[in-house]
N, C-alpha and C positions, 0 to 999 in steps of 0.2 A: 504494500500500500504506500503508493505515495503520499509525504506532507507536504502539504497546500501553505507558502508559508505567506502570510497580509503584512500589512504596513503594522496593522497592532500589534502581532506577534514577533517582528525584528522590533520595535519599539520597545513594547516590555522586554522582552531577549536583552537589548542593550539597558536599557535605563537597572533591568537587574544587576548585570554588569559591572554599573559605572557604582550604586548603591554598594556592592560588594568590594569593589575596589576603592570607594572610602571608607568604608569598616575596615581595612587592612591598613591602610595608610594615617586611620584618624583624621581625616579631612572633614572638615563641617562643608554645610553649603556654601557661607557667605565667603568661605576661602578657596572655593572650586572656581562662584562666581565672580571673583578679583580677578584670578588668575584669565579663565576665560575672557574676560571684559565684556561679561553680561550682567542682568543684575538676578539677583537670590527668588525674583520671582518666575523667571526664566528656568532657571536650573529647576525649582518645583515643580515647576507643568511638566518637565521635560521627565523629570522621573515620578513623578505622577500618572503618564502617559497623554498629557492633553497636550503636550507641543513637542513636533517632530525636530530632531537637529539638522542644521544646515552644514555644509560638506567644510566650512572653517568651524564652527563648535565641534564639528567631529575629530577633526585635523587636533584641534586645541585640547580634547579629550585625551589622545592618542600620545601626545606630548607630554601632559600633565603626570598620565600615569604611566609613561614609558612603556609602552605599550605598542603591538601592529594593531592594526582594524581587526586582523581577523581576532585578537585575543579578544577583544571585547563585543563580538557577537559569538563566541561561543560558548557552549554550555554544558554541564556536567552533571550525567541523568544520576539521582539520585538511588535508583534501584538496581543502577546496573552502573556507577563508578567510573561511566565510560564519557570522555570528551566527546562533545560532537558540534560541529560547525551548522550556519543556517540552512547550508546546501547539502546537508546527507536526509536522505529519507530512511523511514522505517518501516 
């Protein structure tokens, strides 16, 4: 069976992502949003799921936490331990 993957699904996918990779690092919002040079209501919608990021917030994401693109859209299925990217199916 193929996954069908939507704009909400890579959106949650990432905004998890970037929420886990500030629990690692201890970054608050208002200091993602600095860095960024967006403002702290921007970063909530964005990991809240009500606003999508634009290809420099992403760029600026990807910096912040040293990081490729692909690390922060991929995901680690809890039942089976196993990494997996937006592009594999199940």
């Amino acid at each position: 069976m193929e996954f069908k993957h939507t704009r909400d699904t890579v959106q949650n996918l990432l905004a998890f992502n970037v929420l886990r990779k500030m629990e690692e690092k201890g970054v608050t919002t208002p200091e993602l949003a600095e860095y960024c040079n967006v403002t702290v209501a921007s970063i909530s919608q964005f990991l809240k799921g009500r606003q999508f990021v634009s290809a420099r917030f992403f760029a600026d994401l990807c910096n912040f936490f040293q990081c490729t693109p692909h690390e922060l859209f991929k995901w680690t299925s809890p039942e089976k331990g196993a990494e997996n990217g937006i592009d594999s199916a199940d």
